[in-house]
Each structure stands twice: as C-alpha cells, then as structure tokens.
C-alpha positions as CSV (number, residue, x, y, z in Angstrom):
1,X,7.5,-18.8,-11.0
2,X,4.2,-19.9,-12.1
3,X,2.7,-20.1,-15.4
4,X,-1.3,-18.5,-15.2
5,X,-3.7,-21.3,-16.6
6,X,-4.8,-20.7,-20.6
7,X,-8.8,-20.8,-19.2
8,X,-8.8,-19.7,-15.7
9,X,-9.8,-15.8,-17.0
10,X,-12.8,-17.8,-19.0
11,X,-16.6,-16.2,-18.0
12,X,-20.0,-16.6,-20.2
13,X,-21.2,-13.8,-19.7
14,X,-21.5,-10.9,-22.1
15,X,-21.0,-7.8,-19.5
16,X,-19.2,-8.7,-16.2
17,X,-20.2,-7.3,-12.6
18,X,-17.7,-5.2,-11.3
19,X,-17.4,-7.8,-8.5
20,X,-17.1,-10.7,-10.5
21,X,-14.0,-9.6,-12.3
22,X,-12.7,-8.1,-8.8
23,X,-13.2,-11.9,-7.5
24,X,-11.6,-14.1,-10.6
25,X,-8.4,-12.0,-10.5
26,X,-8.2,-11.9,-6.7
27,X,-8.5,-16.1,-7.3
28,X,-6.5,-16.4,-10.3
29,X,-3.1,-14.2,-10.0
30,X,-0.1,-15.5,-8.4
31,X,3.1,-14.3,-8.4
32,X,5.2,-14.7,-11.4
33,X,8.4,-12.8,-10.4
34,X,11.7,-14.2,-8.9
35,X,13.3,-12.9,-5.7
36,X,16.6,-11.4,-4.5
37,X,18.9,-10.3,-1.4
38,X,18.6,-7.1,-0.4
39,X,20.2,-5.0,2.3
40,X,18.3,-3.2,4.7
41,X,18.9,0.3,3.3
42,X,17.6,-1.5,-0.5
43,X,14.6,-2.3,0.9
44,X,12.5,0.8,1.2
45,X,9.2,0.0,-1.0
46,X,10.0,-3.6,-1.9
47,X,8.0,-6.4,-1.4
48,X,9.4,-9.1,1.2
49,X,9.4,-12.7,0.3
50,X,10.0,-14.5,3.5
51,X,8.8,-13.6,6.7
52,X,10.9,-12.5,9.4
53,X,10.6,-13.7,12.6
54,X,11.9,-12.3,15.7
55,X,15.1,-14.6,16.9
56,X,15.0,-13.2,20.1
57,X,12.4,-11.4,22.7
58,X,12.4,-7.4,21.8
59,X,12.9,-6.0,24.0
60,X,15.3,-8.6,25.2
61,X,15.7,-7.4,28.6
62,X,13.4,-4.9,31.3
63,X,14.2,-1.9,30.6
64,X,13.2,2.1,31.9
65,X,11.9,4.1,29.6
66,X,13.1,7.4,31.0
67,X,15.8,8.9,33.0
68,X,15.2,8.6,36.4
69,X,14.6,6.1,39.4
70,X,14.4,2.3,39.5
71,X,12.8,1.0,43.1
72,X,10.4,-2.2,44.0
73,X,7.1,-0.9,44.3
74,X,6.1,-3.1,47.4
75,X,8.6,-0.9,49.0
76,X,6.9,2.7,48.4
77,X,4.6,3.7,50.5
78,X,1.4,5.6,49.5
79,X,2.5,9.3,51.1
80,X,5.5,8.6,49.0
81,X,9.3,6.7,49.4
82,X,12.4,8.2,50.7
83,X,15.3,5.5,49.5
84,X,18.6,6.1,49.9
85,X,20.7,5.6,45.8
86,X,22.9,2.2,46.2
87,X,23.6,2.2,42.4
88,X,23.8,3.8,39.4
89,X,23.1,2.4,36.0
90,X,23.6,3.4,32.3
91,X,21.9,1.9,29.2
92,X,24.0,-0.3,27.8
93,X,26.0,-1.4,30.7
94,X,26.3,-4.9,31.7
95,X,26.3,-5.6,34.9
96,X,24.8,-8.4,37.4
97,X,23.0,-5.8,40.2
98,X,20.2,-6.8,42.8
99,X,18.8,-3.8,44.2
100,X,18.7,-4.1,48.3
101,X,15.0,-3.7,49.5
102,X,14.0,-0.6,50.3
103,X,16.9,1.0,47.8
104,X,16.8,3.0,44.7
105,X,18.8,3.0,41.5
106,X,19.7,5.9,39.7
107,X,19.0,4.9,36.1
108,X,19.3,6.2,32.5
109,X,16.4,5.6,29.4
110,X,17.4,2.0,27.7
111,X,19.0,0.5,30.8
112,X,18.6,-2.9,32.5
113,X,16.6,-2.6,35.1
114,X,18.6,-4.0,38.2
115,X,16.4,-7.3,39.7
116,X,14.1,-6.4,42.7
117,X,13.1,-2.9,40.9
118,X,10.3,-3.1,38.9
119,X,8.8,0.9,38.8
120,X,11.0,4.0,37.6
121,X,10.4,7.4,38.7
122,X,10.7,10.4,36.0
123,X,13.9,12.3,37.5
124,X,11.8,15.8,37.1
125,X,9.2,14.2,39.6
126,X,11.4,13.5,42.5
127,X,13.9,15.6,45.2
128,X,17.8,14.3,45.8
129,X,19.0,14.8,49.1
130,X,22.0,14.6,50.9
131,X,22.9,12.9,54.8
132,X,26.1,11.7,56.6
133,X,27.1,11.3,53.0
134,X,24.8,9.1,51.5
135,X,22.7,10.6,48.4
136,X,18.7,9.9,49.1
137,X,16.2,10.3,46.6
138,X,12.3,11.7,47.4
139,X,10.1,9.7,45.3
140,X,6.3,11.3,45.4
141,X,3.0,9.4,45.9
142,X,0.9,7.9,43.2
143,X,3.2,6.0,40.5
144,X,1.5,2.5,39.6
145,X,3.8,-0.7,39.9
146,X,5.8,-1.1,36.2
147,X,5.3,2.2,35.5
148,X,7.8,3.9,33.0
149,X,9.1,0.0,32.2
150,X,9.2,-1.6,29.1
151,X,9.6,-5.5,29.6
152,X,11.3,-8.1,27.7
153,X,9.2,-9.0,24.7
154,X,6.8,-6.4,25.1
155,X,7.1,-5.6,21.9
156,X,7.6,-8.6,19.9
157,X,8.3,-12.4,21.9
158,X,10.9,-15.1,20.5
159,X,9.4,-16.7,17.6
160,X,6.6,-14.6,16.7
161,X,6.0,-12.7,12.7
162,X,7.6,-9.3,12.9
163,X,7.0,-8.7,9.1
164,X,4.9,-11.1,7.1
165,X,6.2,-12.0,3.4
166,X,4.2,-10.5,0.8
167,X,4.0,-6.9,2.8
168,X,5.1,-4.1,0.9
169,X,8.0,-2.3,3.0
170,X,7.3,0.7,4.7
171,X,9.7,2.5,6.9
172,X,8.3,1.6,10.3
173,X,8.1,-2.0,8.7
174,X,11.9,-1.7,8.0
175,X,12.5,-0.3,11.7
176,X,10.8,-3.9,12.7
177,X,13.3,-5.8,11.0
178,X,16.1,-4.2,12.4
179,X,15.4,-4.5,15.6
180,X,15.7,-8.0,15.5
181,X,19.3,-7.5,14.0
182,X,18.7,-8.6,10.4
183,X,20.8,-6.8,8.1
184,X,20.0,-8.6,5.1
185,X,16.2,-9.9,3.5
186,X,14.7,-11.7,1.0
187,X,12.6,-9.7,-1.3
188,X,10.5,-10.3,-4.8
189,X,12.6,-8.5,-7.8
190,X,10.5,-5.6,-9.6
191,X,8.1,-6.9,-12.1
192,X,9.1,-5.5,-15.3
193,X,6.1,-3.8,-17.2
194,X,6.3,-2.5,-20.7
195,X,3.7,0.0,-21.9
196,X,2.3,0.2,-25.1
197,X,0.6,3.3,-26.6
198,X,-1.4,2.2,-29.7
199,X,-3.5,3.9,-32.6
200,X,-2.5,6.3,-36.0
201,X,-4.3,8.8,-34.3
202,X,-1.7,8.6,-31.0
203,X,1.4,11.4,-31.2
204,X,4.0,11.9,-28.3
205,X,3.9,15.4,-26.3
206,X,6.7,17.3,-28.4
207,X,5.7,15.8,-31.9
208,X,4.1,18.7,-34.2
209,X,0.4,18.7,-34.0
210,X,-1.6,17.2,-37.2
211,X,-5.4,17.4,-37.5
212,X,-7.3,14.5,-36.7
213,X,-4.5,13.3,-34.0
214,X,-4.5,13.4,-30.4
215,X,-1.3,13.4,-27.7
216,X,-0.9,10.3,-26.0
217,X,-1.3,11.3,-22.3
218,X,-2.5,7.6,-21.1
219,X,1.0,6.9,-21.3
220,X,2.3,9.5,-18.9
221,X,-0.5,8.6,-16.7
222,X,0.4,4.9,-16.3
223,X,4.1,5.7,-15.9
224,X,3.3,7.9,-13.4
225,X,0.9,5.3,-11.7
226,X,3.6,2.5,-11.7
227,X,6.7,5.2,-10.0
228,X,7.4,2.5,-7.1
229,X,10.5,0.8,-6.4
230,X,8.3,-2.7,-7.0
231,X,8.1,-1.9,-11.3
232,X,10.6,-1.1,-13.7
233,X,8.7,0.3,-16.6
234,X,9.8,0.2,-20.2
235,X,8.3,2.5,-23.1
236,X,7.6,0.3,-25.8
237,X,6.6,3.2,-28.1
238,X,3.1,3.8,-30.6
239,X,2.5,0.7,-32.2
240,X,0.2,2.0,-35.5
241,X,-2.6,0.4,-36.8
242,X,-1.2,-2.5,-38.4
243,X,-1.6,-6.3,-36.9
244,X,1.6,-7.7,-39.1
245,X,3.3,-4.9,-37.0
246,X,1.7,-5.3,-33.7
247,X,2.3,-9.4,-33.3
248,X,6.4,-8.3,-33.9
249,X,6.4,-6.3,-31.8
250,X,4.6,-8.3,-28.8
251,X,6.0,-11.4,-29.7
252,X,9.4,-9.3,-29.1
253,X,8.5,-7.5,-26.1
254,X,6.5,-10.5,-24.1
255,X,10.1,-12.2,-23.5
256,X,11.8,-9.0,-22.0
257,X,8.8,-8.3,-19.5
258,X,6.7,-10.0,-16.8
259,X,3.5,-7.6,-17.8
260,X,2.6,-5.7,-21.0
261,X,0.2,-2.8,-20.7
262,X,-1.4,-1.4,-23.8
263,X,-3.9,1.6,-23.8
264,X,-6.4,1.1,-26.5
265,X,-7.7,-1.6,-29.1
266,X,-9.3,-3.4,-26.2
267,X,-12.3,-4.3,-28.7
268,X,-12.9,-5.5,-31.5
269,X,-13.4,-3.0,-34.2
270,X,-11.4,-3.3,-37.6
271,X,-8.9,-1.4,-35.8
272,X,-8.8,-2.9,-32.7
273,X,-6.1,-5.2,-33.6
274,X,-4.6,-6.2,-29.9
275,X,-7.0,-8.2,-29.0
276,X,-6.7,-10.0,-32.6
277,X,-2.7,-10.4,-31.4
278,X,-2.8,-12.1,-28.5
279,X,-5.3,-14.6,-29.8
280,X,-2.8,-15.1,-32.5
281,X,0.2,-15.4,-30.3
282,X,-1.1,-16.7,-27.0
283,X,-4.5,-16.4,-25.2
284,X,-7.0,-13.5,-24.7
285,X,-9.9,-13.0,-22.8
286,X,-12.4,-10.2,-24.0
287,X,-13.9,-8.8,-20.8
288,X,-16.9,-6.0,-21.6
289,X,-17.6,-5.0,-18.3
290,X,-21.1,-3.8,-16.4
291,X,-18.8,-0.6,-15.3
292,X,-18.5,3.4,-15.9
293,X,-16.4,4.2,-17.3
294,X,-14.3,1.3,-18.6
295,X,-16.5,-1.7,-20.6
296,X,-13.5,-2.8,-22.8
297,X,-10.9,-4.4,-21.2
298,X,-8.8,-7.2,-22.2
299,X,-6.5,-9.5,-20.9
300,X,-4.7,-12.1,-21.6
301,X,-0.9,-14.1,-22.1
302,X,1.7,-14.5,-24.4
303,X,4.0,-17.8,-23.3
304,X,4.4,-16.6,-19.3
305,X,3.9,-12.9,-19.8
306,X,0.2,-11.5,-18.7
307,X,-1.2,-8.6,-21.2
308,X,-3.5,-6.0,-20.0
309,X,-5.4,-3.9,-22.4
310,X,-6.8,-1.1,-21.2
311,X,-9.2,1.7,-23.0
312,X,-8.0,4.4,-24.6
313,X,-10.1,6.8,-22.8
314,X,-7.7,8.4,-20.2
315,X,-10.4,8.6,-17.5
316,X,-11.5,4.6,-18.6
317,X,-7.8,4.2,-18.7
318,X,-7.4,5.7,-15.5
319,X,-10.3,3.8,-13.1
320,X,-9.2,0.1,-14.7
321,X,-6.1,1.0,-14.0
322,X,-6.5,1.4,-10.5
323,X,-9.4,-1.2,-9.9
324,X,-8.3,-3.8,-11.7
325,X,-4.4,-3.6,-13.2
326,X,-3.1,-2.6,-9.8
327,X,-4.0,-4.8,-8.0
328,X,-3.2,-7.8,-10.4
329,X,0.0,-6.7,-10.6
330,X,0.6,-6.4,-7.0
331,X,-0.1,-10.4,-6.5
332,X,2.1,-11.0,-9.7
333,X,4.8,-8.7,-8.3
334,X,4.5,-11.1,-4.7
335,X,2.3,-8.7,-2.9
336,X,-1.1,-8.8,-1.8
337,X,-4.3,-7.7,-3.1
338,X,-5.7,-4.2,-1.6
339,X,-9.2,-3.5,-1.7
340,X,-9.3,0.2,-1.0
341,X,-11.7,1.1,1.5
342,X,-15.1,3.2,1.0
343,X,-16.1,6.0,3.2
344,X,-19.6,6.5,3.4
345,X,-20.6,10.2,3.1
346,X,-23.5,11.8,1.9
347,X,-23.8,13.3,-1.6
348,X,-24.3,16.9,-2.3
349,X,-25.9,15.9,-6.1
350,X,-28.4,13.9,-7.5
351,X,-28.1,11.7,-10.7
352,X,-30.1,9.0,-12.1
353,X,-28.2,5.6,-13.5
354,X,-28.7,3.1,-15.5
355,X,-29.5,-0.4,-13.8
356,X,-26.8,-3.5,-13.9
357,X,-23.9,-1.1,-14.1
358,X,-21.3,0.2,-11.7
359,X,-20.4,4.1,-12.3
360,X,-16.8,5.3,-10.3
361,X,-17.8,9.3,-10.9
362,X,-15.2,11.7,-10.1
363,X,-15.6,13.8,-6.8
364,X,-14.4,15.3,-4.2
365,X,-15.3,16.2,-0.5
366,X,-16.6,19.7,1.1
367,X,-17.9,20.6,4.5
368,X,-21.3,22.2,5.7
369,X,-21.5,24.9,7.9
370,X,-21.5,22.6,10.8
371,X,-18.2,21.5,9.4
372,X,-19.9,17.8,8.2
373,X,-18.2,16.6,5.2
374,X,-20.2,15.5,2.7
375,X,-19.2,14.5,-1.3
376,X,-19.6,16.2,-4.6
377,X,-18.9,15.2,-8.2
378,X,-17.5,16.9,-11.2
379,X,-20.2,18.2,-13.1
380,X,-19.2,16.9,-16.4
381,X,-18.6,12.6,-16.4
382,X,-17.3,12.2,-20.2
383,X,-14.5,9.7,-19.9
384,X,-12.3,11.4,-21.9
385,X,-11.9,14.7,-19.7
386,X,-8.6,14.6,-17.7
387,X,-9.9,17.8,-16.3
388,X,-12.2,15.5,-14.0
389,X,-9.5,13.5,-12.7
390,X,-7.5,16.4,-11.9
391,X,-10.4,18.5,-10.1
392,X,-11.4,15.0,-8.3
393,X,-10.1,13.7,-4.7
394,X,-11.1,10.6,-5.3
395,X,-14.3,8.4,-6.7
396,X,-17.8,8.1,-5.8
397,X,-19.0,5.0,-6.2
398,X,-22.4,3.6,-7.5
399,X,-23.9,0.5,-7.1
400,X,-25.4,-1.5,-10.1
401,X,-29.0,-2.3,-8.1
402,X,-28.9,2.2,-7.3
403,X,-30.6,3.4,-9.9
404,X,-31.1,6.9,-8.9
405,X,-29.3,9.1,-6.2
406,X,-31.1,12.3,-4.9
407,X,-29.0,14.8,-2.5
408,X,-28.7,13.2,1.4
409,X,-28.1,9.8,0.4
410,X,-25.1,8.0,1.5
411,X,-22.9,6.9,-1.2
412,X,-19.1,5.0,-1.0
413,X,-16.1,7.1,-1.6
414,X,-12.5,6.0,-2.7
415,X,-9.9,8.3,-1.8
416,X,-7.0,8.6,-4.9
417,X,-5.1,8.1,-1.1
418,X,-6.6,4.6,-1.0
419,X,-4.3,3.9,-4.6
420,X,-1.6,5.9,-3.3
421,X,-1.6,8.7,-4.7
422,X,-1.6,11.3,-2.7
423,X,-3.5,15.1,-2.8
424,X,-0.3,17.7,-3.0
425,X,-0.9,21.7,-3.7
C-alpha cells in the first residue's frame, strides 16, 4: 500500500481545466488497497491483482467443432469424397488414431481430431451409405481445408495474458480463467468508502420536514453510484455545522476507511468547515474548477486515507462524481482509469457559453425522420434539479474554446452507459 504524496495534488492556478485535473489524478493515484484469494465463483466484479497466464495452449488439442466427419482434405476431390468410416470418435476420448488416407472418421463436437484429418464435415451436409458391410459416408463438394476445426492454441497459446491484473472481472473474463483450469485468483480487497452528508440544513428521507431544510438525496445518489462488489460503503451520518464536531468525527472515521466522501462544504464560506478539517488534520487541496456544473471540489488526506469533497448540488454532486471520484477510486481500488468515450452527434439546440469553462449539460438522444439520431438537452440546466438527471441519457459535452452552439453542430456525448449505469424502463 502506498501512501499519496502531501504535494503531488498542488496547482497555481485559481480555476482548473477540466483536463488538467483529469491528467494530475490519472498521474497521481495508485492503489492503496490490499489483496486477497478468491475463488472463481467470488470473483464476479472484482478487480484481479495478478495476471493470469495461460499454462497450457487452449485449446490444447485439434479439435471439430461440430458433429460430423473428420477426413484429409488432400484426399476430397472437387465433385465431392466418397470414404468409407474406419473410426469413430467421441469428445473426450483418449485414444492414439491415425486416419488411413482416403478414410473418414465419424466424429462428435469437442473431440480430438484423429492425425491425417484436418477438415470436418457438418453430419446434416453429408449421405451414409451402406456396401458388403462397410458404412461409407458422401461428403459434398466445396468445404475449404480446416474447416469446422478449432486448433490447438487457437484461442489463447502457452504463456500468453489471458486476463491482465488491474481488469475489473466480467463474466466472459471469468470464463477465460477457467479455461486454463484456475480455480483460485488473486484479487484487490473492496476499498472501503464512508460517506458523509454535511450541513444544519441536511435531514434524512423519513425525518419530519422543517422549514428552511432540505432531504439529503446526494447521499442516496452516491450509494447508489458505488453498488459494485469493488466498494463497501459505510454511512457516516449528517455531520452539522460545527468544525470541533467535524475534526472527531474524521479523525475517527479516516482509520476505518481507505476513502471518505463528503457532499458539501467544499469551499470556504464560514460554514464550509471541511475543507478547514482536513487542513487541520492532514492535507487539502482546494480545486475551483473551469467546469459546469461543479467549481468546488476538494480533496485531500488524512494520515493514508484520501478525502473527496464534493458539492452539495446533487447534479454538481452527480457530474464530479462520475468525472473525477470514479475514476480515482478505481486506480486506488487496483483498477484502471476509464475515460468514457464521446459520440459525436449533432445537437438539436442552440446555447451560448461562457469562454474558459467546460459545461456537461444533461441530454438525451432522438431520431429524425430519416431515423438519424441526433442529441437534445434538458431545457432547464440549474444544478440543483434532479429532474434533469432523471430525464437525461447521458451528458453533452462542451468545450471551454466553444463559445456558442447553434442547431447542426456536432457536439460529444457521454452515455450514463459509459459510467455504468444503465437506462432501465
């Protein structure tokens, strides 16, 4: 485990390119977690920590990939082959057989294919006959030498990467590593993060409502954001308005956690006392970024454990979230970092923005009456309306040197898919 260095989040500058902050964390995180044996049926969403590598060729023998007929192709003629069956072989069965020239093989999907066969007809395609006793099989014109054969290491050879460390698990990546016979792997244990709600103004859904006060739904959000087999989440409550209170309470929290997460006091108002905490206790960096929305957002350490502040505007909340916390966490968790990808489309709106700032605007994508898909955005962009982020598909992004966009031109879209989370209804 590596301890992050006190200056290495350090900038001069008083708002930060999107792209800047993108590039110091990308530079900066490593991972800070400690890893575990797992066994194969554990290992569904975790992140591996040493690479497999396949200890033998897979496939490890030839093979036919259908039921049907194993004969050397130098042998069939181009009208067609009529070869009389000499053997008959089942997947799974070992057995030393050299096919006589001019010969077939019955043969069954998964078997070794016998030596001197190197094509296999699909049994639907050919005739069986009968004479004097012997069984002969038809096998029609046009099959190309090694077809319906899988060879040995076709798949993956001795000694190559099945599954690099630092992938996040997927089925078909688990599928991999059992078909080189490893039962057991080496994976990164869940990072645990602890989320803080802060503010007087902040009340849990089921608390009576009080003027002046507002339900806490950036917590939900972020719980619901870090569901993954790769984060064990901790509520850590509302911390009030009170630094005395607030430096207890981290200083508590920092040693049963790899990552705290707190949603608002990200500046550095009277009551923004976070950011006051960590200086106190370990180190902070004040980032104001050149972005919409977001500009407040903090990080920072307490002994090994990384803080995130984020703002307490749930969209804000939301887009840092994904741009920047996700991704850091990923690469402290033993992962890697995942730039989503951007889908140019054209926009079906027009906007102007302001210069030397990034906007992420909510959208979503229709189609024209030629069926061309082009993007839209939600007509209202406060960063406090949730409504946006639940109308949206995704985010349209806008460059800090576009200044205006007028219907037609291309801009980027993010997919929510691109974050993993997924349209449903």
């Amino acid at each position: 485990m590596k301890d992050l260095a006190d200056d290495c989040f350090v900038h001069d500058k008083d708002r930060m390119k999107h792209s800047e902050a993108i590039d110091i964390l990308r530079q900066r995180m490593t991972p800070i977690v400690g890893t575990e044996k797992l066994s194969l049926t554990q290992a569904s969403g975790r992140v591996l920590a040493s690479k497999i590598v396949a200890p033998r060729n897979i496939p490890a023998f030839d093979n036919t990939a259908v039921d049907g007929y194993a004969f050397a192709h130098s042998d069939h003629e181009p009208t067609g082959g009529f070869f009389p069956l000499t053997t008959r072989i089942a997947a799974g069965q070992v057995q030393d057989v050299e096919l006589p020239g001019f010969s077939a093989a019955r043969i069954f999907t998964g078997a070794r294919m016998p030596a001197g066969a190197d094509t296999v007809a699909m049994q639907e395609d050919c005739e069986i006959h009968e004479q004097d006793g012997t069984s002969f099989v038809i096998i029609p014109a046009g099959l190309k030498q090694g077809a319906n054969c899988r060879l040995a290491g076709e798949d993956v050879k001795i000694g190559e990467s099945v599954v690099s460390a630092g992938k996040s698990l997927r089925p078909q990546d688990i599928a991999a590593i059992a078909s080189t016979g490893t039962s057991e792997l080496l994976a990164y244990k869940p990072l645990r993060v602890g989320l803080l709600s802060s503010g007087d103004e902040i009340l849990r859904p089921g608390m009576p409502y009080n003027d002046g006060k507002v339900y806490d739904a950036n917590f939900f959000m972020l719980q619901a954001l870090l569901e993954s087999p790769v984060f064990e989440v901790s509520d850590l409550g509302i911390c009030l308005d009170d630094a005395e209170k607030l430096e207890i309470l981290l200083l508590a929290e920092a040693s049963n956690h790899d990552v705290i997460i707190s949603t608002g006091g990200a500046s550095k108002g009277e009551e923004d006392h976070f950011v006051r905490a960590l200086d106190t206790l370990g180190k902070c960096h004040l980032w104001q970024l050149a972005v919409k929305p977001g500009r407040p957002m903090s990080f920072g350490q307490i002994g090994k454990t990384p803080c995130f502040t984020l703002p307490g505007n749930p969209v804000a909340a939301f887009v840092c979230f994904l741009l920047y916390v996700r991704p850091s966490l990923s690469v402290l968790g033993g992962g890697s970092w995942r730039e989503p990808q951007r889908f140019p489309l054209p926009a079906k709106f027009s906007i102007k923005s302001k210069p030397d700032r990034r906007e992420f605007l909510r959208g979503f994508i229709g189609h024209d009456e030629q069926g061309q898909p082009f993007v839209k955005k939600f007509e209202r962009d406060g960063s406090g309306l949730i409504s946006g982020l639940c109308a949206a598909e995704g985010l349209i992004e806008i460059a800090e040197d576009q200044t205006e966009v007028v219907e037609g031109d291309i801009v980027n879209f993010i997919p929510f898919a691109e974050f993993r989370i997924t349209q449903t209804g």
